[in-house]
N, C-alpha and C positions, 0 to 999 in steps of 0.2 A: 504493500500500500504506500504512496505515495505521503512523503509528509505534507508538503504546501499541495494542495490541487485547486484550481482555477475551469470555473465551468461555463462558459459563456457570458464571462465576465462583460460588461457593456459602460461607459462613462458616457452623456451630453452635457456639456455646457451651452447651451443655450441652442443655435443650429449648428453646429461644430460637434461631430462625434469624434473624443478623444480615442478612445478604447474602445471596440469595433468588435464584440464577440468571441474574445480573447479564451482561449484553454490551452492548460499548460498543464503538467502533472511534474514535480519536481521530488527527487527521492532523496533519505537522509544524508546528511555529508555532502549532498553535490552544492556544487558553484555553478549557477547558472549567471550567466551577463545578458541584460536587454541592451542591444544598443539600436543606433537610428540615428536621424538628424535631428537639430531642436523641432519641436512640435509635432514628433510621429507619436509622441501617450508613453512612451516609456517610462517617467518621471509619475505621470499619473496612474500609474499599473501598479507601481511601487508604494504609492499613497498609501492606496485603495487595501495593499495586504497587511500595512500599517495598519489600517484602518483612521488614518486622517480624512479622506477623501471617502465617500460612500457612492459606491457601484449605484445605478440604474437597473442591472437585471443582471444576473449569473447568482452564483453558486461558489464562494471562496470557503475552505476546509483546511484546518490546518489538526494531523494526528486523526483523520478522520472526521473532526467535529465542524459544524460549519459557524462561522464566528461571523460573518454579516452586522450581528449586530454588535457585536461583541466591541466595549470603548480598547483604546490601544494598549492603555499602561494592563490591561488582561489577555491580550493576545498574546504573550512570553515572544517578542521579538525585541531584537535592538536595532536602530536607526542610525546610523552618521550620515548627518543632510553634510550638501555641498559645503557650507560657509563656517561648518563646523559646529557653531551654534555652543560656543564654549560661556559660562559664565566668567566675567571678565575681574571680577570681585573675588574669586575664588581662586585659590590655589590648584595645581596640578592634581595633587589628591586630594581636594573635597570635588572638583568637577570629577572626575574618575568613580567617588563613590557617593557621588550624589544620592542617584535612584536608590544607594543602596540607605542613605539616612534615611529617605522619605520611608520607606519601608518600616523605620524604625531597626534596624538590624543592630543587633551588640557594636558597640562602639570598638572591640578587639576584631570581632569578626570585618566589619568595615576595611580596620587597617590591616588585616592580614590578605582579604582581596585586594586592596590597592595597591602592597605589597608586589603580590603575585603577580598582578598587571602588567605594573613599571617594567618588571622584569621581562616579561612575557614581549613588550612594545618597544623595549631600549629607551626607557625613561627612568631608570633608576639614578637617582641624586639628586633628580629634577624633581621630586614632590612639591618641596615649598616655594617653587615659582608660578607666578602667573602668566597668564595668557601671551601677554605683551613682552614679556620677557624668552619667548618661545619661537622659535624660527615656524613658518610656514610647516616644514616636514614634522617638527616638533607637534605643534599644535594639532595637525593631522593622528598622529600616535594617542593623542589623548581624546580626544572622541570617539577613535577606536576603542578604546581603554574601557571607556563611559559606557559606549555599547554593551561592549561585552563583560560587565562588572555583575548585571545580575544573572548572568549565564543564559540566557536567551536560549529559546529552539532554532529562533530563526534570526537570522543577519542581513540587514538590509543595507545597503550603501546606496546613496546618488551622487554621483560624480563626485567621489570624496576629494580625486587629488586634481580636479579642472584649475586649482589655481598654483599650482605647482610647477616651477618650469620641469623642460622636458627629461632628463638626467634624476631629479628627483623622485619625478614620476615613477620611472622606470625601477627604481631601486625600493620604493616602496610598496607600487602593486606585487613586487615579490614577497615583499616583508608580511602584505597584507595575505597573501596566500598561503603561505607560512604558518602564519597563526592561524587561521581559519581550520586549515586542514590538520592541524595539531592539536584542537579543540573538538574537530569532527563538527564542526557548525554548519548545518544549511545556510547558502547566502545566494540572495541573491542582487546582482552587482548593477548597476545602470549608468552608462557611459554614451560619449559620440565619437570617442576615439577607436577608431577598427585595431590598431594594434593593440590597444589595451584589452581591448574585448579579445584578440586574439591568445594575445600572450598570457593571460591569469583566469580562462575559462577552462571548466570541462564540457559546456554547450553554453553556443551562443545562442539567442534569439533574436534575429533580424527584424524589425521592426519599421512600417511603414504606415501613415495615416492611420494610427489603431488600430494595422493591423500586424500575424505573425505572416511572416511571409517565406523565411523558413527559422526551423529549430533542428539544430545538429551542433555536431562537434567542431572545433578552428577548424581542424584541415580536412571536412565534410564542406564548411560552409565556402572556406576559401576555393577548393579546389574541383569542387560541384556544388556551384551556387544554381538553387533551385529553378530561376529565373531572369531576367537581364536583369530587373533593379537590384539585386543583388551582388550579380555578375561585378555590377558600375560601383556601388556601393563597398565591398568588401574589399579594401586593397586601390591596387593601379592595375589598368589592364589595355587591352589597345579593340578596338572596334572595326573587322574590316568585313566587306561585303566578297562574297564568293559564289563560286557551282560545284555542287557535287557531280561527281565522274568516278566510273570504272574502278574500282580494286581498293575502294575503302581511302578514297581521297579526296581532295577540296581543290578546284583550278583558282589559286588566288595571283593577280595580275600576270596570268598567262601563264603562271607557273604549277603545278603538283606540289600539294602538299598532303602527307600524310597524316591520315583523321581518321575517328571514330564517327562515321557520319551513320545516323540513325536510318533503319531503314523505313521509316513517314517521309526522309526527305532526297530520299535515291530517285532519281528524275526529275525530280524539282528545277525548276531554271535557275534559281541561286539561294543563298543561306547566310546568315550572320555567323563571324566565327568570333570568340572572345580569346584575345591570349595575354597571358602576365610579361609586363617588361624581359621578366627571367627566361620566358620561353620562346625570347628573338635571339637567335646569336647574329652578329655584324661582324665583317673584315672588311679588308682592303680588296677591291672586284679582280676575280682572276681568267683566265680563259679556261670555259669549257664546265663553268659552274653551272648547277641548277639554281643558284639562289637570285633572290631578286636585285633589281637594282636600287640604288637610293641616294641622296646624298644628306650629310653630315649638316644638321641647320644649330646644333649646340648642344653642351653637355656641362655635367659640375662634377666637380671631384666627390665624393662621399666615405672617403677612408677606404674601406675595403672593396671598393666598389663604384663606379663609374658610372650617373645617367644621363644617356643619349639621347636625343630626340632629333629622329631623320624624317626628313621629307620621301616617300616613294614616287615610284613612275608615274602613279595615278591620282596625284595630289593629297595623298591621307599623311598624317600625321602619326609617328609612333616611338612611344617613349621604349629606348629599350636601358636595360640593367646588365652588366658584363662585367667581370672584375679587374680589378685594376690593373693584375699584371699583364690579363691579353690585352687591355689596353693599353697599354706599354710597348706593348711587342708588335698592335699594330700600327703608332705613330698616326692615329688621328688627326686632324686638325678641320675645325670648321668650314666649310664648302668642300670637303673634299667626296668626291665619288665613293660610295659604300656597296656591300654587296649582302643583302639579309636574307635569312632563312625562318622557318619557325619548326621547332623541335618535334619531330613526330608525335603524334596522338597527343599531342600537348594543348589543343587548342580546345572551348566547347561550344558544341553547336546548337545556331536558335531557328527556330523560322523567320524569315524576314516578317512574315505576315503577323504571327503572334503578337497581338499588340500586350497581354502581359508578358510578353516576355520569357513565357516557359522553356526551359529546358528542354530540347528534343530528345533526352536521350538522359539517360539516370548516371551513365559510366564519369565521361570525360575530366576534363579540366578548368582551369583559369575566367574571369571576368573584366570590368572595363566601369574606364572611367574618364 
């Protein structure tokens, strides 16, 4: 049995439907991520299991029980909103064991949870400071702390680290994973950043207009995305127009490439193909290639790694990703003549016509952006 389940959960604010019919079924210990762009319900789904925000129609159960009405300080979850939302009067460890005074809890038991915390967050010797005296990552630690002080069933995050630069970020969604899974806590996490959904989930949920649009695992979602917005959405990916042909290939500008083309679209006069920067390789043009032509319009360095963006024969744009030492080895420089490929079965294919956007085919790869 699922602990959080979600059954045709529904939100309106006025004529604007947030949350659009939403089911989900989440099991003990997982980490699920809603992401989306601002104003797909993500943030509102998350309320809703708080129980800040009350649904319009569905069915939310949390241990089997359904809690709808249920106010929040009873639904045994913890929260860290965005902004923290720390008391600013308050010390490190009275914010940390807040919930647990109002509770009225033994004033030793208090301090042996806030104890544990510190430790648990890398806030140990920081007790007696306040808010203001706390760096951004700091401050983050301890609304974590707060959350999870009265042991929660469930963990909720929204965008805990959006105000974090990037380096911090990254070294904390770890930290936050960490603990999470060292507690065995169901959480569920709500971001707009795709690698952060990427990087600290065990299933994402893609999220679009209130609605699910898919729910799988990172490298489900990345590398068979359900449908193009998705495809566009998840990552960087490149968009080009092709024909299916003979022996399980795609004719893209005149050239064969090898693909998993489903058999709905074998005869078809053409297809959408999606592929990730990673699945162009580029050199310098030689005689007697199959690959395409192109030439070189700019690129930035990225440490390990090099991106490209060439112009093709046929006027399309496309960003590619190659590491630094072949680009080294192939002496690049802007305007200069290119020669591209795209990595067998590496591409996914849509219908042109499909205006959602669906998947033709459940196997392939990559998406676009």
């Amino acid at each position: 049995m699922a602990q959080l389940s979600l059954r045709g959960i529904t939100k309106r604010f006025g004529a604007v439907t947030a949350v659009d019919d939403v089911s989900l079924d989440i099991a003990s210990g997982e980490f699920v991520t809603l992401v989306g762009a601002s104003g797909c319900g993500k943030t509102t789904l998350l309320r809703i299991i708080a129980g800040f925000t009350k649904a319009d129609a569905g069915e939310l159960t949390i241990e089997g029980k359904r809690v709808e009405g249920v106010p929040p300080s009873k639904r045994d979850v913890g929260f860290v909103f965005q902004s923290y939302a720390l008391f600013p009067t308050k010390t490190v460890a009275d914010n940390i064991g807040f919930s647990l005074s109002i509770r009225h809890r033994p004033k030793a038991e208090i301090a042996e949870r806030v104890k544990e915390l510190c430790s648990l967050t890398q806030l140990s010797g920081m007790e007696d400071r306040y808010p203001h005296e706390l760096s951004g990552g700091q401050q983050q630690r301890v609304a974590l702390a707060r959350a999870l002080a009265p042991n929660p069933m469930i963990l909720l995050l929204d965008e805990p680290l959006s105000a974090l630069d990037a380096k911090i970020r990254a070294l904390l969604r770890s930290e936050i994973r960490a603990v999470v899974d060292r507690l065995g806590i169901t959480t569920v996490y709500v971001t707009h950043d795709q690698e952060e959904a990427l990087s600290i989930s065990q299933r994402v949920a893609v999220m679009n207009e209130g609605r699910f649009l898919q729910v799988g695992t990172p490298m489900d979602v990345y590398l068979k995305p359900s449908n193009r917005f998705v495809a566009n959405f998840i990552g960087i990916s490149n968009n080009l127009s092709g024909r299916p042909i003979d022996g399980g290939q795609v004719e893209v500008e005149g050239r064969p490439v090898q693909a998993r083309v489903p058999e709905g679209l074998l005869g078809r006069d053409s297809c959408d193909l999606c592929v990730r920067p990673e699945n162009i390789d580029i050199s310098r043009p030689s005689d007697g290639s199959d690959a395409m032509a192109g030439k070189l319009t700019s690129f930035v360095f990225l440490g390990q790694m090099v991106r490209a963006r060439i112009a093709t024969q046929a006027g399309q744009e496309l960003v590619v990703d190659t590491s630094t030492s072949h680009w080294l080895a192939n002496g690049l420089a802007v305007g200069d003549p290119v020669a591209w490929s795209i990595r067998p079965d590496s591409a996914i294919i849509f219908a042109p016509d499909d205006a959602s956007g669906s998947a033709a085919d459940e196997d392939p790869a990559p998406g676009a952006s």
